[in-house]
Structure formats: structure tokens, C-alpha cells
C-alpha positions in Angstrom: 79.1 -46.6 19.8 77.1 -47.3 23.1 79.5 -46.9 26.4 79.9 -50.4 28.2 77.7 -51.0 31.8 76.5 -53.0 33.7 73.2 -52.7 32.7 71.4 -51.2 29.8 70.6 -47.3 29.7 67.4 -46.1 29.1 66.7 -42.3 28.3 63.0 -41.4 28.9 61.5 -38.3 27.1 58.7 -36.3 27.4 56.2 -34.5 30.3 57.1 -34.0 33.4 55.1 -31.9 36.2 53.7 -31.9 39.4 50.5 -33.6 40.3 47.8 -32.0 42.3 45.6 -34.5 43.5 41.6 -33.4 44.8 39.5 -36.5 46.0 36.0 -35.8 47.1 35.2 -36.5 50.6 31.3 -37.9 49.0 29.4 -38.4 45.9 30.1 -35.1 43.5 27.4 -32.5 43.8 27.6 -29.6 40.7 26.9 -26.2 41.1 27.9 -25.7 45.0 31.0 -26.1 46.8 32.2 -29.8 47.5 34.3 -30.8 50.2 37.8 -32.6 49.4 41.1 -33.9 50.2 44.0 -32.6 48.1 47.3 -33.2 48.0 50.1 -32.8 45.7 53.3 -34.8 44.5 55.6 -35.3 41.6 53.7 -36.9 38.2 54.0 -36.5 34.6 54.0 -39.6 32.2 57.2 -40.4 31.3 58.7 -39.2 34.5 56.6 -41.8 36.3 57.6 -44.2 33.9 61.0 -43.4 34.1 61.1 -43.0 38.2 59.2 -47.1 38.2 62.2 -48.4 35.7 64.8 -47.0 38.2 62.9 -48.2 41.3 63.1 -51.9 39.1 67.2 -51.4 39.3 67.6 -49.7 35.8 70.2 -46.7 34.3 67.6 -44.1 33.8 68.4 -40.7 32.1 65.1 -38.6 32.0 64.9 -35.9 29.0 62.2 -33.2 29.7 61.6 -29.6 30.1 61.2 -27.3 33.6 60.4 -24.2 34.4 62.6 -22.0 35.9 60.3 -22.4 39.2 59.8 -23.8 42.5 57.9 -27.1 40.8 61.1 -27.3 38.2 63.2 -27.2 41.4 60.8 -29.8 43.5 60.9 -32.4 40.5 64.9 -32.2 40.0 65.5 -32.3 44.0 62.8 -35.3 43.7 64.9 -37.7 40.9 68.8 -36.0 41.6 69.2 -39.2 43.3 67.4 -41.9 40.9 67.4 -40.5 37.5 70.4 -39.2 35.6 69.5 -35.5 34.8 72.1 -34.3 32.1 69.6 -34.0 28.9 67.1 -32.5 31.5 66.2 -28.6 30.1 65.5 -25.3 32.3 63.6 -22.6 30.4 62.2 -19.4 31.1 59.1 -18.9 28.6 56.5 -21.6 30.3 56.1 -22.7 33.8 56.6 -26.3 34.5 54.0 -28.4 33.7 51.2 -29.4 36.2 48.0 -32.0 36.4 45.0 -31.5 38.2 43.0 -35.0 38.7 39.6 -34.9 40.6 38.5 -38.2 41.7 35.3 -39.8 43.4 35.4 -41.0 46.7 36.2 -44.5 45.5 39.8 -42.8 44.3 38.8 -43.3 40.5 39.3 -40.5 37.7 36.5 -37.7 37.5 38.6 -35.6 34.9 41.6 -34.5 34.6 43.2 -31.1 33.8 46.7 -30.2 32.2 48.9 -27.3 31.6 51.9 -28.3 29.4 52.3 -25.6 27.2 56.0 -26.1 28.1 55.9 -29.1 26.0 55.7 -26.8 22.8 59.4 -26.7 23.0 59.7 -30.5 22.8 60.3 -30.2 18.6 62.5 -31.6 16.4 65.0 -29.6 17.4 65.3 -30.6 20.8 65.7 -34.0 19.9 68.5 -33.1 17.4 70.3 -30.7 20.3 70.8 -34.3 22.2 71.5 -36.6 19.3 74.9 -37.8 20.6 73.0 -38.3 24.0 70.8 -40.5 22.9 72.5 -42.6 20.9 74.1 -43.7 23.5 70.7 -45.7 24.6 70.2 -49.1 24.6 66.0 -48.3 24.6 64.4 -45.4 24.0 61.0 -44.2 25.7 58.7 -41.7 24.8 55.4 -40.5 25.6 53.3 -38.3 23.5 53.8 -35.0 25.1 56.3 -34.2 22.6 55.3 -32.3 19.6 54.7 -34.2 16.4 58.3 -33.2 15.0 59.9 -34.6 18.1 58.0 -37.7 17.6 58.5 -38.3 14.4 62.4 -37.2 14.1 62.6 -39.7 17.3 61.5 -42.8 15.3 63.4 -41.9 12.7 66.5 -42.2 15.0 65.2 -45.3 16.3 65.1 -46.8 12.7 68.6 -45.7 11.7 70.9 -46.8 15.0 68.6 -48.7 15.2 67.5 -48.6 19.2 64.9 -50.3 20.4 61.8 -47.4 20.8 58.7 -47.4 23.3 55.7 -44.8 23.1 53.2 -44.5 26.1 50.2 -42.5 24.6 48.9 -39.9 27.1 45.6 -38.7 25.9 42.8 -38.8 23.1 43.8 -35.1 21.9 47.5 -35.8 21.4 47.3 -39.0 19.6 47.7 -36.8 16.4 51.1 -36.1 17.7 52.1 -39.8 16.3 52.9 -40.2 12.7 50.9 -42.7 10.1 54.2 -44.5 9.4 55.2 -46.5 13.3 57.9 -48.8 11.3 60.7 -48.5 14.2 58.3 -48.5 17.1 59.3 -51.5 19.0 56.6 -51.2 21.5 53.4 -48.8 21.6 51.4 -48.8 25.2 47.8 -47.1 24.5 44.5 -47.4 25.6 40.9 -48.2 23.5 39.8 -45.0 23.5 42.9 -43.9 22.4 43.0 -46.3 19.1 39.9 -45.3 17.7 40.9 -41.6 18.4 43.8 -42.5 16.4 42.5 -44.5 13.8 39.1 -42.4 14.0 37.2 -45.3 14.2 33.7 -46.9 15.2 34.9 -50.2 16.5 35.2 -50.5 20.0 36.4 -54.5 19.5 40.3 -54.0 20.9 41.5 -57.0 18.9 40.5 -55.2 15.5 42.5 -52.1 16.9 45.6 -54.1 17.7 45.4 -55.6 14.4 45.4 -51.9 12.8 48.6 -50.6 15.2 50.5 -53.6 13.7 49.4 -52.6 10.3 51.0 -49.0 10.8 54.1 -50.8 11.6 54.7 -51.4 15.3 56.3 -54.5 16.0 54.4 -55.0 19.2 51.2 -53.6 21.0 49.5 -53.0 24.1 45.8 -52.0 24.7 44.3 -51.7 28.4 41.0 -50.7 29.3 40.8 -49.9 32.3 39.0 -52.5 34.7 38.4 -54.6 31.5 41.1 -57.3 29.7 44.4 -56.3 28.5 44.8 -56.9 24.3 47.9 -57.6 23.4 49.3 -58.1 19.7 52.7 -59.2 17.9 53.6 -60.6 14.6 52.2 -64.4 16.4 49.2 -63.0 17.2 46.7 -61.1 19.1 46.1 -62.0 22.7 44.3 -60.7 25.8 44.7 -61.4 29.6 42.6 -60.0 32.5 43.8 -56.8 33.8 44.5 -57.1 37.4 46.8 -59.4 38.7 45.6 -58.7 42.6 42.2 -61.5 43.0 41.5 -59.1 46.0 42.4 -54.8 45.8 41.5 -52.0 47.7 41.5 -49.2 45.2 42.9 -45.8 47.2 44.5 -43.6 44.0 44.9 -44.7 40.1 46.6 -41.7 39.3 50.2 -43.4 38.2 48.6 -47.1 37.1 48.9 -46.4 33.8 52.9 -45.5 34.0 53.3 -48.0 36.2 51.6 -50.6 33.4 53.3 -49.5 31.2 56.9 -49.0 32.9 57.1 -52.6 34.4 55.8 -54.0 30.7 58.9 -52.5 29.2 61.0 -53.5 31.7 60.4 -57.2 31.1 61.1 -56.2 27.1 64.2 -54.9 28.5 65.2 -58.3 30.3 64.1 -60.1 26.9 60.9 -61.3 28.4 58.3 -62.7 26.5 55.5 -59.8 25.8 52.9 -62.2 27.8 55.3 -61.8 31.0 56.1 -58.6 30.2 52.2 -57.8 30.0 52.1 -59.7 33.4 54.1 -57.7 34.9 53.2 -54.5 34.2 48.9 -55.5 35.4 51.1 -56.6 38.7 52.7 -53.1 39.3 49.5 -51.4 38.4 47.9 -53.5 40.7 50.0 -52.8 43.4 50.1 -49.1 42.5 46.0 -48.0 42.9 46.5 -49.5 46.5 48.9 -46.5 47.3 48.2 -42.4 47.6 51.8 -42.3 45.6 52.0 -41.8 42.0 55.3 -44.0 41.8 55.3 -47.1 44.6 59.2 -46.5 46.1 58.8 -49.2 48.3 57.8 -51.9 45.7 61.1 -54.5 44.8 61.4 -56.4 41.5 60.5 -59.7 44.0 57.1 -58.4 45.4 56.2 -57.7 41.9 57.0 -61.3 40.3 55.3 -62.2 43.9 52.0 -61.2 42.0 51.6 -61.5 38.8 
């Protein structure tokens, strides 16, 4: 039995690291030295996703794995006053997780580079070491950092209680983290390129994608694509909106849209919006969030996001 409040829990799982940032000062020149800003602040999907749904006024518990480091300490003295850290893990084999992004002068996405071998650990029976935990959730999110046990034992879960259950996709290599059977996934947040890496498929048409995520069971579906329309699917149908809700932006960082997409979309699910709004709201937040160097806008409130979308 869930514990009474006064508003719903929400346990996140998966990634979380610190995020080292290099933006080139001009246009990217290979085989010499290149000068650049960097910087460096607290990332990881589902830790951005869970540090937006707090900022929106939510009961967030976060569920990942540290190091037993000075980045493992930085990202627990960062959340210790947002995020409940109970089911939160210290180990000693891996460091904690980081991401390296290079981006263009314009602030958008050169490549990216990961090390999260710490995520390894994030098997089946991690999620079984905090059963009781989680069943006291009223939604479950998850992003697909976890280790194909993890994920699928975690659906499973979500069936049987049953719990509502989000996944946030993370990359084109760990899409074959997610099972073939989604029945119990109550919301899925990918991208296009994503899908057909999933599906291993030659259609880039969106709608065809969505169609094939329902299919596999999910009850609803999000695809983005960057710059281009947001596709969105449900049992009613399959629908897409344009993906910024700013008429005018001034791009300075994307790194964090994506969570922030995808945290303020499940938030409206959370408040029993309709998935239109809740698409709405989560192009606002991303929106908002590529005009800022930080990951996670702190200084964004629930009334400056409806303010925009």
C-alpha cells in the first residue's frame, strides 16, 4: 500500500554523472589544437529529469549509482536538498559516471562522450534490492542506462502493482537495453533516430515509427527531432506539433533539452493532462532550457512555463 501525501511520489532511476561541457570559441578545425570554453556541472538523464520534476513542485526520490568520489560527493551535496536520496547507491568498483559534450559555437551538439560503466551494476538485482521502495511510487521513471535486466524486471513491476511507468531513451546503442514486449510502459520519450535503431528500420517517416512503439505495447509515445515537429501517438491517434514553443530563441547550450522535454511532458501526465498539453509543456521547458548554460533551469516556475507554451 502507497503511504498518503500531499502529492504523488515519483522515484526516478537510472544515470547520473557530472557533465563537462567544451564549446568552441569558432568553427571546428581537425588535426590542430582548437580553442574553447569548458565548464562543468551536474547532468545525467534521469537525474536531470528528476531535478526538472522537483523544480515543477513534485516528491522526487532519485535511484542511481555513485562512486565513491569527489563527483559522487558533488552530485549528492547538489540534490540533498531537492531529491530524496534513500535508494541512492555508493560503490567502490566504478567511478561515477561522467559526459563529455563538444559543441559548435552556436552551443549545438558536436558529439558527445560517456563513461558509465558504473551502470553495469544497474541489473535486475538492484531493482529487486529496492522492491518495497518502489512500490511505494505513484509513477515510475526510467531511462535506458539501466542494464536490460533492470529494464525489463522494472516493467514487469509496473504491470503487476500496476504503477504508472515512463522510459526516456538515452542513445542509439542502448536502445537494445528495452525489451520487444513494452505492455506496461505508460509513456516512452525517444527520438527518430532512436526508433529505427530500435526497430532497425529504413523509414525515417516518424508517424510510421509511432505507429510501431504502440504496436510493442506502449500505451502512449513521444518522438522529437530535434529542430523539426514533435510526433506524438496514443490509442486516438497519431499527432504532431512544432517543436519550439519560443516564436523567437537565442540558443546558448542544449545540453539538458531533452530531460527537460521529457521531464515537464510527464509532469502534465502526472497532473492528468491531456498528452497534447503534456507535449506542450515539455517543447515550453526545452525551449526555455537551450537559452541557459545550465543543464536544469532552477529559476524556471510551473507559471513561466504555462506562460509559453
Amino acid at each position: 500500500m502507497k503511504n498518503i501525501r500531499n502529492e504523488p511520489l515519483v522515484i526516478c532511476l537510472g544515470g547520473a554523472n557530472i557533465d563537462h561541457k567544451i564549446r568552441l570559441d569558432q568553427a571546428f578545425v581537425p588535426g590542430t589544437s582548437n580553442s574553447v570554453t569548458s565548464s562543468q556541472t551536474i547532468g545525467g538523464v534521469i537525474r536531470n529529469v528528476a531535478a526538472n520534476l522537483a523544480n515543477l513542485g513534485l516528491s522526487v526520490s532519485l535511484m542511481t549509482m555513485l562512486g565513491q568520489d569527489r563527483a559522487g560527493d558533488e552530485i549528492l551535496a547538489d540534490a540533498e536538498e531537492s531529491l530524496q536520496l534513500g535508494a541512492t547507491e555508493r560503490v567502490a568498483d566504478f567511478p561515477t559516471g561522467s559526459y563529455t559534450a563538444v559543441l559548435d559555437p552556436a552551443g549545438d551538439l558536436i558529439a558527445g562522450f560517456v563513461d558509465m560503466a558504473i551502470t553495469q551494476l544497474m541489473r535486475d538485482d538492484w531493482i529487486e534490492r529496492h522492491r518495497l521502495h518502489l512500490k511505494q511510487a505513484d509513477w515510475l521513471v526510467a531511462d535506458c542506462n539501466m542494464q536490460p535486466s533492470a529494464l525489463g524486471r522494472l516493467i514487469e513491476l509496473a504491470r503487476q502493482e500496476p504503477t504508472p511507468l515512463a522510459i526516456v531513451t538515452i542513445s542509439e546503442p542502448k536502445m537494445k537495453h528495452l525489451p520487444t514486449d513494452l505492455s506496461g510502459v505508460r509513456l516512452l520519450v525517444t527520438n527518430l533516430a532512436e526508433s529505427r535503431a530500435y526497430f532497425k528500420a529504413a523509414t525515417k517517416e516518424p508517424k510510421e515509427l509511432a505507429q510501431r512503439w504502440l504496436s510493442r505495447g506502449v500505451d502512449q509515445v513521444v518522438i522529437t527531432q530535434g529542430k523539426e515537429a514533435i510526433t506524438y501517438g496514443l490509442k486516438d491517434g497519431i499527432f504532431q506539433r512544432p517543436s519550439v514553443a519560443l516564436s523567437t530563441r537565442v540558443i546558448i547550450d542544449v545540453t539538458g533539452a531533452g530531460d527537460a522535454f521529457s521531464a515537464a511532458a510527464i509532469y502534465g501526465l502526472i497532473q492528468g493532462y491531456s498528452l497534447d498539453r503534456a507535449v506542450s509543456l515539455g517543447a515550453g521547458l526545452a525551449a526555455l532550457t537551450i537559452q541557459s548554460e545550465e543543464s536544469v533551469r532552477r529559476d524556471i516556475t510551473l507559471a513561466q512555463l504555462e506562460g509559453v507554451i
